[in-house]
C-alpha positions as CSV (number, residue, x, y, z in Angstrom):
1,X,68.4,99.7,134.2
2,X,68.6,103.3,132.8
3,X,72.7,102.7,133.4
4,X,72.7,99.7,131.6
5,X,70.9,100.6,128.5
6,X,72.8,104.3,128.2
7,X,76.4,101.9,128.9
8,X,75.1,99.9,125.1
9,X,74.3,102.7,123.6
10,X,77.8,103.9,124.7
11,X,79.5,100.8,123.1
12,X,77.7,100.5,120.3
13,X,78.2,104.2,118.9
14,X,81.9,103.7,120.1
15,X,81.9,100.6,117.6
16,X,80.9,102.1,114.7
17,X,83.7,104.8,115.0
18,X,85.8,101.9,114.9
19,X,84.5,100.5,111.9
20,X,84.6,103.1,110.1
21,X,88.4,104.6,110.9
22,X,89.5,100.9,108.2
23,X,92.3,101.5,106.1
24,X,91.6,101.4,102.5
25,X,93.4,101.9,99.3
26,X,92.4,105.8,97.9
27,X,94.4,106.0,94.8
28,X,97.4,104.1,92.9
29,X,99.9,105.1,90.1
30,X,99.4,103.6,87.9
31,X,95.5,102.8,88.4
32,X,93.8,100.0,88.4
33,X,93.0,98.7,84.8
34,X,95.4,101.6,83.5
35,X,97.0,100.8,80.3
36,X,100.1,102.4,80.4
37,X,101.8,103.7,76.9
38,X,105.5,104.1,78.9
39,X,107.3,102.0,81.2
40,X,106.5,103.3,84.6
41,X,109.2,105.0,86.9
42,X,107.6,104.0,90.5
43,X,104.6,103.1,91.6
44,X,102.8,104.8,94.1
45,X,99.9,103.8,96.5
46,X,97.8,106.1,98.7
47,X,95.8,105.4,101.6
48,X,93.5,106.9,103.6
49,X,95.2,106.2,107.7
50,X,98.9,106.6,108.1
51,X,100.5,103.5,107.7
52,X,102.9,101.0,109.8
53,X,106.0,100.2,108.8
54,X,105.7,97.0,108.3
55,X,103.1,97.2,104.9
56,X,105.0,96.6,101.5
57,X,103.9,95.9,98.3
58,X,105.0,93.2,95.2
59,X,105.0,93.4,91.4
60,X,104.3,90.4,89.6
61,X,104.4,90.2,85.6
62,X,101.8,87.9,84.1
63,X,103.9,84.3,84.2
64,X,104.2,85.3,88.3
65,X,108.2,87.0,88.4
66,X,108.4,89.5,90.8
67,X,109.7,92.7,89.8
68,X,112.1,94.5,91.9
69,X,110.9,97.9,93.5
70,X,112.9,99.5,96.0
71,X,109.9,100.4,99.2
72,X,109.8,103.9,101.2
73,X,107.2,104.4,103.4
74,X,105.5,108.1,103.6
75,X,102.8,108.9,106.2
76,X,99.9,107.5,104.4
77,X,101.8,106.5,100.3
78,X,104.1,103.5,100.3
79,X,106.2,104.5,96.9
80,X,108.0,102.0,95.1
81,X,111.0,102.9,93.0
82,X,111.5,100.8,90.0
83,X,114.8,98.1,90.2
84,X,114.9,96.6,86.8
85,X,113.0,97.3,82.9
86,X,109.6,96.7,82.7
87,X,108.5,94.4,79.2
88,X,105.1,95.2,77.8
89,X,102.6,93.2,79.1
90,X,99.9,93.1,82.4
91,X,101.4,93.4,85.7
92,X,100.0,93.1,89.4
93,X,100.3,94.9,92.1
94,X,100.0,93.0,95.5
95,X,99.7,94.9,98.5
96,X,99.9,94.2,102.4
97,X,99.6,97.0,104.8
98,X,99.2,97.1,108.9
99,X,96.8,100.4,108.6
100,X,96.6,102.7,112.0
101,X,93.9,100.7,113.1
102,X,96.6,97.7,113.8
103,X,94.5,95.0,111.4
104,X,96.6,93.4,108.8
105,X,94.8,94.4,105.2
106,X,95.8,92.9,101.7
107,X,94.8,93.9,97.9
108,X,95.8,93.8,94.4
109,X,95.1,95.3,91.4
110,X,96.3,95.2,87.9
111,X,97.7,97.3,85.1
112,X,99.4,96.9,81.6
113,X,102.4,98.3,80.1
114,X,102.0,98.7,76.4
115,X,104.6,100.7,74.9
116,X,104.8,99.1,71.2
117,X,103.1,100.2,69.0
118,X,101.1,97.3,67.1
119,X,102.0,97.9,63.2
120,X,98.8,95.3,62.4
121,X,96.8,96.7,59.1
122,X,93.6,97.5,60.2
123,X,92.1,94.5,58.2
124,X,93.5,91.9,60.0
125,X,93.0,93.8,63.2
126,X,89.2,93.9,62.8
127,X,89.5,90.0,61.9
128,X,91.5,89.5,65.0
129,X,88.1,91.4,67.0
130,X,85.7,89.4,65.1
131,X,87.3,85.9,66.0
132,X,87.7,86.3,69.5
133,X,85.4,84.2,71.6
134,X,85.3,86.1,74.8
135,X,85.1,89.6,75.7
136,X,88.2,90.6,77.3
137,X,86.7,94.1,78.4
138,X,84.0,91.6,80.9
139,X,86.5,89.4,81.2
140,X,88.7,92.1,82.8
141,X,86.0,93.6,85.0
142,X,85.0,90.2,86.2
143,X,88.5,90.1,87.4
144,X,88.8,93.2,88.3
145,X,85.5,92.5,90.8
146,X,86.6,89.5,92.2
147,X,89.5,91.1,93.2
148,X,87.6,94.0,95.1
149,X,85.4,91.0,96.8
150,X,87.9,89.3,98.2
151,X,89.7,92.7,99.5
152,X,86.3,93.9,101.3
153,X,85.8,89.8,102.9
154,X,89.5,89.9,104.2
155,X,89.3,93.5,105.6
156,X,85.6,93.3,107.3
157,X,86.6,89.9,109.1
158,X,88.2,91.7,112.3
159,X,85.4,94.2,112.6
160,X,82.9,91.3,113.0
161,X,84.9,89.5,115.7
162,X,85.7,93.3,117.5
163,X,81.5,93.8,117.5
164,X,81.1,90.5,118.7
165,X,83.6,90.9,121.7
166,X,81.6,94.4,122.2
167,X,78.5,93.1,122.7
168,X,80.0,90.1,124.8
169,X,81.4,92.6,126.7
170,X,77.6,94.7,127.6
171,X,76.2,91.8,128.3
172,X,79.0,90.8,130.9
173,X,79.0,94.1,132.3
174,X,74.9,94.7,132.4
175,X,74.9,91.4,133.8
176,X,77.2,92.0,136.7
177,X,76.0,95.4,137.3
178,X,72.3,93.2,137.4
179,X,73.9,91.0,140.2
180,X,75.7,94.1,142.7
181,X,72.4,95.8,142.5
182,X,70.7,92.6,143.5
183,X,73.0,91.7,145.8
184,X,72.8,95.3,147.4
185,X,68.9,95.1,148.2
């Protein structure tokens, strides 16, 4: 009995070293919500496990064109190298990675290129405030946290399935250690 409880224990604290070894996106260039004032040169994601080769990354304007980046992989950045001119206007970055942990993980997250300057008189840009109907600074977030849900569903879904298979597995192996020993007297 002592074996079998000491053999969970065993699993369960090998688990949660497994859990917590995830890849996950550290830091991007540009950031997420960054409003950039000049066209970026590359873009540049970092994450916290060395990455496999087969992860990449997309840009997409706003109307949904994908942007040509040229991909190189460094232990843990992917960097991508900018193909073509960037207009002004918001841009996401979709990303799918194969982390050292072998589980395939996917995210996005947005940014905006704003390099003209707005020549508006300040009259008609307070109007332009006023008459707006929605906030786009909530608006934004709200986006911005539905995008950080889904990321965290898609990349906890193997973990449960890998704990589930763990605890299938005690139970198999207390229950045929159960039976030996039973047999055995």
């Amino acid at each position: 009995m002592k074996k079998i409880l000491l053999l969970t224990l065993f699993v369960l604290l090998l688990s949660s070293t497994v859990v917590s070894a995830h890849t996950a996106l550290e830091a991007s260039s540009p950031a997420d919500g960054e409003v950039m004032t000049e066209e970026p040169r590359e873009i540049i994601l970092e994450f916290n496990t060395p990455l496999e080769e087969a992860s990449s990354f997309t840009v997409e304007n706003a109307e949904g064109e994908e942007i040509p980046f040229g991909i190189t992989l460094e232990e843990q950045k992917m960097i991508g190298t900018l193909g073509a001119a960037m207009a002004d206007g918001e841009y996401t970055v979709n990303w799918k990675i194969i982390g050292a942990d072998g589980h395939p993980i996917e995210g996005a997250y947005a940014f905006t290129v704003k390099t003209a300057e707005e020549t508006f008189p300040a009259e008609e840009n307070e109007e332009t405030v006023e008459s707006g109907s929605e906030d786009p600074v909530k608006e934004t977030t709200s986006l911005f946290e539905e995008q950080s849900i889904d990321q965290e569903e898609s990349s906890e879904a193997p973990y449960v399935m890998v704990i589930v298979l763990m605890v299938l597995a005690v139970i198999a192996g207390g229950t045929l250690m159960w039976a030996a020993k039973r047999r055995g007297n």
